[in-house]
C-alpha positions as CSV (number, residue, x, y, z in Angstrom):
1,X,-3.3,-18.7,1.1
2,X,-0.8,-17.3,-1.6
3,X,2.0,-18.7,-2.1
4,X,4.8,-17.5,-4.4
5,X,8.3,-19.2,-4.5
6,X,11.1,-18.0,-6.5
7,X,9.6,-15.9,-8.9
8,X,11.1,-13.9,-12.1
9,X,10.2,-12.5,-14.8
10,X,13.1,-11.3,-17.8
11,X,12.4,-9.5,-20.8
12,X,14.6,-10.2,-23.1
13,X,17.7,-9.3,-21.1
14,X,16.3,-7.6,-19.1
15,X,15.5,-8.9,-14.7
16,X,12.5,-7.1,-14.6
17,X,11.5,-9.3,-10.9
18,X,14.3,-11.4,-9.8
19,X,13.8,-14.2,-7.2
20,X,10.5,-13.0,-5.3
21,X,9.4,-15.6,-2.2
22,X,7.1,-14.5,-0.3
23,X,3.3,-15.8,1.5
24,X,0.0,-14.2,2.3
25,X,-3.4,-15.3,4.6
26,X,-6.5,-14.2,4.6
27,X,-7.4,-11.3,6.9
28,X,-3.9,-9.5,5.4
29,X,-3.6,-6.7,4.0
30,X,-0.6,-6.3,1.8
31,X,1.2,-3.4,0.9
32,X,3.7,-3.8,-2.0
33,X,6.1,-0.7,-2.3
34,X,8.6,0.6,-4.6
35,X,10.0,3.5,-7.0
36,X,9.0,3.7,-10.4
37,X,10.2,0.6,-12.3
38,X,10.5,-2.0,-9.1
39,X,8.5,-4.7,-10.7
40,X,5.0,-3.8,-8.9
41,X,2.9,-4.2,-11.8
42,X,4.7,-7.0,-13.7
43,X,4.6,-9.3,-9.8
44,X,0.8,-8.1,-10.1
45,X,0.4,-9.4,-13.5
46,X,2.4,-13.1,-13.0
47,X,-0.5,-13.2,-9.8
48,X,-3.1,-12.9,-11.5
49,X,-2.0,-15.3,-15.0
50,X,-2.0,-12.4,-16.9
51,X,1.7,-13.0,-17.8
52,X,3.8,-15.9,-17.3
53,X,6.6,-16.4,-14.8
54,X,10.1,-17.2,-16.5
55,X,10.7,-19.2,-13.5
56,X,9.2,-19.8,-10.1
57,X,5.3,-20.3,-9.0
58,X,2.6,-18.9,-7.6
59,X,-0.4,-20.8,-5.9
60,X,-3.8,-19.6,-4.7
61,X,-5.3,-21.0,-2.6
62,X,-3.6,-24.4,-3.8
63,X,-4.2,-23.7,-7.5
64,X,-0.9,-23.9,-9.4
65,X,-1.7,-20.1,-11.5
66,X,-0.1,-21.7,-14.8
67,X,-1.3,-25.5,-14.8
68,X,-4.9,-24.7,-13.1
69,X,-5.2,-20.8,-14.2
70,X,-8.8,-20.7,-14.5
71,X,-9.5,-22.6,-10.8
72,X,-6.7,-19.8,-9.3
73,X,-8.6,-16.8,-11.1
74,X,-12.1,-17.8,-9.8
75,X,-10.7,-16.9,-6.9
76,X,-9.3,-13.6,-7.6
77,X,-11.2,-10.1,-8.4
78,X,-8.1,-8.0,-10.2
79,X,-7.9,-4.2,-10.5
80,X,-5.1,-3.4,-12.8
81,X,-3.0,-0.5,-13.3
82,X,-4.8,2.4,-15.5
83,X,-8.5,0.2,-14.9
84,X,-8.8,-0.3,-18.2
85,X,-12.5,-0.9,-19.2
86,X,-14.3,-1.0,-22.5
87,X,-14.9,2.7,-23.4
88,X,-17.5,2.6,-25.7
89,X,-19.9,0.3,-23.1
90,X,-22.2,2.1,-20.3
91,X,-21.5,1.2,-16.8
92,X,-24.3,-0.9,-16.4
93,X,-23.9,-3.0,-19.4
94,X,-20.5,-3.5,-18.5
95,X,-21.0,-4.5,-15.0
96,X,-23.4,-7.0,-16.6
97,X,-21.2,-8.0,-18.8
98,X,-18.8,-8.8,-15.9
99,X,-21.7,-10.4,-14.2
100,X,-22.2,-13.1,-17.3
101,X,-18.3,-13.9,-17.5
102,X,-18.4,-14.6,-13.8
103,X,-21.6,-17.1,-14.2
104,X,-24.2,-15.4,-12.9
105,X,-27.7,-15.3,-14.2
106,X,-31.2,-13.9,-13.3
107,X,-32.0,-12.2,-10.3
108,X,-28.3,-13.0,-8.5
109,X,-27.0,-11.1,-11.6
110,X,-28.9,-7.8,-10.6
111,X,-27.9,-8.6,-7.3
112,X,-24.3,-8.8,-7.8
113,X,-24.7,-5.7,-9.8
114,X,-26.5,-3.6,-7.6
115,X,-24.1,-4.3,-4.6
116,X,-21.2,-3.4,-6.1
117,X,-22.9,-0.6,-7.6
118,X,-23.9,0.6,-3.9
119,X,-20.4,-0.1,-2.3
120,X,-18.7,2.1,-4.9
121,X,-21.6,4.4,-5.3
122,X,-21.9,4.1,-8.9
123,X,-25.7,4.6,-9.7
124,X,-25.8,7.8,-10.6
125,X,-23.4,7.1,-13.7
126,X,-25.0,3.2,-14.7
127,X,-26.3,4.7,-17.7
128,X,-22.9,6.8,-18.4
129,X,-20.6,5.3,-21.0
130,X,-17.2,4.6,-19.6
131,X,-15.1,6.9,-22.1
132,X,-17.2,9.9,-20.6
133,X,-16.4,9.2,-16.9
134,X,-13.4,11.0,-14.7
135,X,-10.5,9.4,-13.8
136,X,-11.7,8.5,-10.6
137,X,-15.0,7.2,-12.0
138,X,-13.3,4.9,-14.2
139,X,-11.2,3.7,-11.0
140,X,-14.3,3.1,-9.2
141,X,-16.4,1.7,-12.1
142,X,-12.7,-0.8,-11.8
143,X,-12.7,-2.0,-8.6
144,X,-16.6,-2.8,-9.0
145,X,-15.9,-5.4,-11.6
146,X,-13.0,-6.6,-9.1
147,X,-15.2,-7.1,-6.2
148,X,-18.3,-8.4,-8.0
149,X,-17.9,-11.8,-7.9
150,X,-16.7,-11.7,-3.7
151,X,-13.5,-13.1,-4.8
152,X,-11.4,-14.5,-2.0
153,X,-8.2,-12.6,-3.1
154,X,-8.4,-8.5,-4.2
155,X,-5.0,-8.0,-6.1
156,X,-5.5,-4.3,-6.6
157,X,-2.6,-2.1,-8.7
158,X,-2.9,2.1,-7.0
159,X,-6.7,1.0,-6.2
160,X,-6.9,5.0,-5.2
161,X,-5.1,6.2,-8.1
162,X,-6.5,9.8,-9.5
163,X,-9.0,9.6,-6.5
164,X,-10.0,12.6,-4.3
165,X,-9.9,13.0,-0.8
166,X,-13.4,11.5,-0.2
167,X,-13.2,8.8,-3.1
168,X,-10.1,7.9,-1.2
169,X,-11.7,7.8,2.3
170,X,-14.4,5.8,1.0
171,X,-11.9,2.9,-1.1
172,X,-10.1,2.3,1.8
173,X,-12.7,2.0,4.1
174,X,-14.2,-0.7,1.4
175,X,-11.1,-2.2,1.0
176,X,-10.9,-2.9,5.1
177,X,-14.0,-3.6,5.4
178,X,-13.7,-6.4,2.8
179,X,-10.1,-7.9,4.0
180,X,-11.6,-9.7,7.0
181,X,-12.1,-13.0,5.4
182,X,-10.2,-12.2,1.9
183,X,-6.7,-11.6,1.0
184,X,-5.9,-8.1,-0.6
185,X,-2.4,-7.0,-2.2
186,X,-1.9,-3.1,-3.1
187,X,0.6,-2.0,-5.2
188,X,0.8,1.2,-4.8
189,X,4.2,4.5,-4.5
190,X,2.2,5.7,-1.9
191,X,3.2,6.1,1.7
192,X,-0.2,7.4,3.1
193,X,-1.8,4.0,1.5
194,X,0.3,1.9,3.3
195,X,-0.6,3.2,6.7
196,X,-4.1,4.0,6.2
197,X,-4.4,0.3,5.1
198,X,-2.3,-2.3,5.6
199,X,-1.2,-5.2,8.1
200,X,2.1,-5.6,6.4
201,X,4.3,-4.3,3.7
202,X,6.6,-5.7,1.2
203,X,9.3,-3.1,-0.5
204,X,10.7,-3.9,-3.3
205,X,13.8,-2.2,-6.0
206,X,14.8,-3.3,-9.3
207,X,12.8,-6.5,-8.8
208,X,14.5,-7.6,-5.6
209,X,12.6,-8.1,-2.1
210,X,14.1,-5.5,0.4
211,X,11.8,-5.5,3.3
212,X,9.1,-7.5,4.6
213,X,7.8,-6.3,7.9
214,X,4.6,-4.1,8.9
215,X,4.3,-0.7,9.0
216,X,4.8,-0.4,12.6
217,X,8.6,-2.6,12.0
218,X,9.7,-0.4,9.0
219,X,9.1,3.1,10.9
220,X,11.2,0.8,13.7
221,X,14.1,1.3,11.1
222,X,13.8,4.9,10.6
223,X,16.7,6.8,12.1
224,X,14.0,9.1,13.7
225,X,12.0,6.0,15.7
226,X,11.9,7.3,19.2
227,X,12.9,10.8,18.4
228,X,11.6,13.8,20.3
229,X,10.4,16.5,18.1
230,X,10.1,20.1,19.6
231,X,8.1,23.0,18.4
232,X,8.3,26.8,18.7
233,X,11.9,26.2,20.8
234,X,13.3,29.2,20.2
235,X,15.3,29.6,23.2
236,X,16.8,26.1,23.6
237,X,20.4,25.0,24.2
238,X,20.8,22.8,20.9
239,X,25.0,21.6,23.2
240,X,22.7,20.7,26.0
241,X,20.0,18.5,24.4
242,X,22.8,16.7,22.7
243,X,25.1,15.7,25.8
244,X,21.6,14.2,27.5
245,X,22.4,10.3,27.8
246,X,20.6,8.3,25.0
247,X,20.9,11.2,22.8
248,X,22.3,11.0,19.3
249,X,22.3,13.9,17.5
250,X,20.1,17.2,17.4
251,X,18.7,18.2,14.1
252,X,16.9,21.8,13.1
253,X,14.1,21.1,10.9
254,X,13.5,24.5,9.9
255,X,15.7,27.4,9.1
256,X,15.1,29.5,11.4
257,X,16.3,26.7,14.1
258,X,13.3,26.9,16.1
259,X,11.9,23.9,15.5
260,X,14.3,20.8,16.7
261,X,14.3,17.1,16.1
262,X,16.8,15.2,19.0
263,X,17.0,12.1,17.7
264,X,17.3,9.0,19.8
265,X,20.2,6.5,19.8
266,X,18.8,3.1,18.4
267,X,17.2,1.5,21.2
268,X,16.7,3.8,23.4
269,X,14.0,6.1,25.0
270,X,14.8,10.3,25.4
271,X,11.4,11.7,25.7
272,X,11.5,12.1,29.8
273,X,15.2,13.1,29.7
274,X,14.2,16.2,27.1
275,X,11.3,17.1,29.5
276,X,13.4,17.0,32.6
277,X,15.6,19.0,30.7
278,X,13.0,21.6,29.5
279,X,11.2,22.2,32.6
280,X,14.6,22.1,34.8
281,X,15.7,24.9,32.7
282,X,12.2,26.7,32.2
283,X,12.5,26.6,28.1
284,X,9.5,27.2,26.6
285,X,8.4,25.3,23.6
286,X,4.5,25.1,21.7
287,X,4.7,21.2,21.2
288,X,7.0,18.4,22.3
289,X,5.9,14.7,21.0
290,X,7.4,11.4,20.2
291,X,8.4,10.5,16.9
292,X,7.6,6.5,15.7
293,X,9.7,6.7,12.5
294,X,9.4,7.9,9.4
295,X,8.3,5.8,6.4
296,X,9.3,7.6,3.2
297,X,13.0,7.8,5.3
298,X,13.1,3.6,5.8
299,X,11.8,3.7,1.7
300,X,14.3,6.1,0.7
301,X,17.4,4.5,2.6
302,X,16.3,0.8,1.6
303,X,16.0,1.7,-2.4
304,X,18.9,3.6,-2.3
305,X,20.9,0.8,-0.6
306,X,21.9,2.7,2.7
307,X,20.1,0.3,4.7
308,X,20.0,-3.0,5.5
């Protein structure tokens, strides 16, 4: 497993990660949120011995990453933010390249290569130099160099970064297919990522650990878990929605008032009272379904310090 105790990291005066405790296991799939500036990438970089820790550790897989770096980083395949590659090098060479670092010779070399050419679908630009690809290429050409060696830990800064749609579709459902036996930590601003992906998420601000929980517990927080969004209701009492029992508050979320949000007081189910209420007053509505939570709400409120 990973194990990091007490971590930070100053610059100059400057807490860039203060504090950071936190564990991972194989088969996870970690998420690690925040705005702009939270310490993402420098966390990233202290994993993977690229910087040092002012204070605190980090162990993979029992190898202290300052005292035993090279044991902890044959263990870990590292996408880092930008994928920054040698420009002037073709693909192949520098998969090859990546191939000799990492010990491999002969006919496990072209192996190696060719595999993690095929899972990224890289072959049609092995012959391409590197400063010549597309963003996403260069992401791609990246995370082949990460997953080469089959590392048993992927620490992977916005793996989907400048992607589209497809590339996405096609990153993640590498990314899950590989985290069965390995562990794999995202970074990554991105909402969709953490749902599409992950068993858990971390959120962090200014360095500090707010919330560790999965994506399922955070939407749990979201002041619209268990709310009962309606569609099309035109003709709907807003008064008599919100004296139903259990009901909090009654919300338009458009501005015409015709769709309505009834949000649900913490704990508590509303979705048969609203449809008793609906069909016992014959109010007609296009769509009426349950609400989990809201993720970018739980972000926002957590970052901003208006939850707990």
């Amino acid at each position: 497993m990973i194990e990091i105790n007490h971590l930070s990291k100053h610059f100059a005066q400057h807490k860039v990660v203060d504090d950071l405790s936190f564990s991972v296991r194989p088969g996870e799939v970690l998420g690690f949120l925040g705005p702009n500036g939270a310490g993402k990438s420098t966390t990233m970089k202290m994993l993977t011995g690229f910087l040092p820790p002012s204070s605190g550790s980090v162990r993979i897989f029992g190898f202290d990453i300052q005292n035993q770096t090279q044991k902890a980083q044959r263990k870990i395949g590292y996408l880092p933010e930008g994928a920054p590659c040698y420009g002037d090098m073709r693909v192949g060479s520098f998969l090859d390249f990546i191939a000799s670092i990492r010990g491999f010779r002969g006919a496990e070399k072209k192996r190696r290569i060719r595999q993690a050419a095929a899972q990224l679908e890289l072959f049609d630009v092995l012959g391409q130099s590197i400063e010549t690809l597309s963003k996403g290429f260069k992401r791609r050409v990246g995370l082949a160099q990460a997953i080469l060696h089959d590392p048993k830990v992927l620490i992977l800064d916005e793996p989907t970064d400048g992607l589209d749609p497809n590339q996405k579709h096609q990153v993640r459902a590498l990314i899950q297919s590989l985290s069965h036996d390995k562990i794999v930590i995202i970074s990554t601003h991105i909402l969709e990522e953490v749902s599409a992906l992950c068993s858990r998420a971390l959120i962090i601000a200014k360095g500090r650990l707010l919330a560790d929980d999965t994506p399922e517990g955070l939407r749990a927080r979201s002041r619209y878990h268990q709310a009962v969004t309606l569609r099309g209701a035109q003709a709907v009492d807003q008064v008599a929605l919100e004296d139903l029992p259990g009901v909090a508050t009654v919300e338009a979320d458009d501005a015409k008032g015709s769709n309505l949000c009834v949000l649900a007081q913490p704990g508590i189910s509303i979705f048969a009272a609203v449809h008793g209420l609906l069909a016992q007053r014959g109010w007609q509505v296009q769509s009426l379904h349950v609400e989990q939570g809201r993720l970018d709400e739980v972000f926002r409120s957590l970052t901003k310090g208006e939850l707990q």
